[in-house]
C-alpha positions in Angstrom: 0.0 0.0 0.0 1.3 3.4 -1.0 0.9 6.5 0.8 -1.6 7.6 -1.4 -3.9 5.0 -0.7 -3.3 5.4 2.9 -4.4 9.1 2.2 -7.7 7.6 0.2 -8.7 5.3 3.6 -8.4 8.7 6.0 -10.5 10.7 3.9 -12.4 8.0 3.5 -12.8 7.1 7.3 -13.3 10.8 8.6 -16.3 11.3 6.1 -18.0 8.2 7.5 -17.4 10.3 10.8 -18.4 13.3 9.4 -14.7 15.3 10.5 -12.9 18.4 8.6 -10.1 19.0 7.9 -10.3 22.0 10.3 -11.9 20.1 13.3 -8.6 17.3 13.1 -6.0 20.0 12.7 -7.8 21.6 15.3 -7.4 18.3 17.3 -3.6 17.9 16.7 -2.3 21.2 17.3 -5.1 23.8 18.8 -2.9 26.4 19.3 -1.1 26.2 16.1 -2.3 29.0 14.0 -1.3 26.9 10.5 -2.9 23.8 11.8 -5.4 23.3 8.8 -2.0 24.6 6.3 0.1 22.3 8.0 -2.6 19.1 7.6 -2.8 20.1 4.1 0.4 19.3 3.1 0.0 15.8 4.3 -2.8 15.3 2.2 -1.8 16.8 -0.7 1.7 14.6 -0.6 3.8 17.1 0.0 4.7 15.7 3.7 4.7 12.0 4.3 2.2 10.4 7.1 5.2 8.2 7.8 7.1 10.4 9.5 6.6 11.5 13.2 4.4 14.3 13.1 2.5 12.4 10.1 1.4 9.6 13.2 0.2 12.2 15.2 -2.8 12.4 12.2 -3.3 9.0 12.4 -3.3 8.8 15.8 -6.4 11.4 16.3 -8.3 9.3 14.5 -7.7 5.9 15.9 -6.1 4.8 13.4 -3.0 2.6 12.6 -1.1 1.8 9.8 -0.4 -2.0 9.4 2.2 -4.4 7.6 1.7 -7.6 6.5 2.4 -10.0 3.8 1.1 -10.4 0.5 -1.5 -13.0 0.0 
């Protein structure tokens, strides 16, 4: 799975939920001014959702990335 399809499955997953954009930048960094900037570039490619901060996403919405073999 690329990181674009992970991208796919978190839009995806906060429709069903019915969250922004705004409302999880919001979540990860309230104070941060850029917050909804900053998210963007993670969903537009230009920062990767591997990296450290990138978790921090995935981890306000409950989510996990997961490995495993080919079938």
């Amino acid at each position: 799975m690329d990181e674009e399809q992970v991208i796919r499955q978190i839009r995806a997953h906060m429709e069903a939920h019915g969250v922004t954009q705004a409302q999880l930048a919001r979540q990860i960094n309230p104070d941060a001014a850029n917050a909804a900037q900053s998210l963007n570039q993670y969903f537009s490619g230009r920062r990767s959702l591997f990296s450290q901060s990138g978790r921090a996403i995935l981890d306000a919405l409950g989510l996990e990335v997961v490995i495993r073999s080919k079938q």
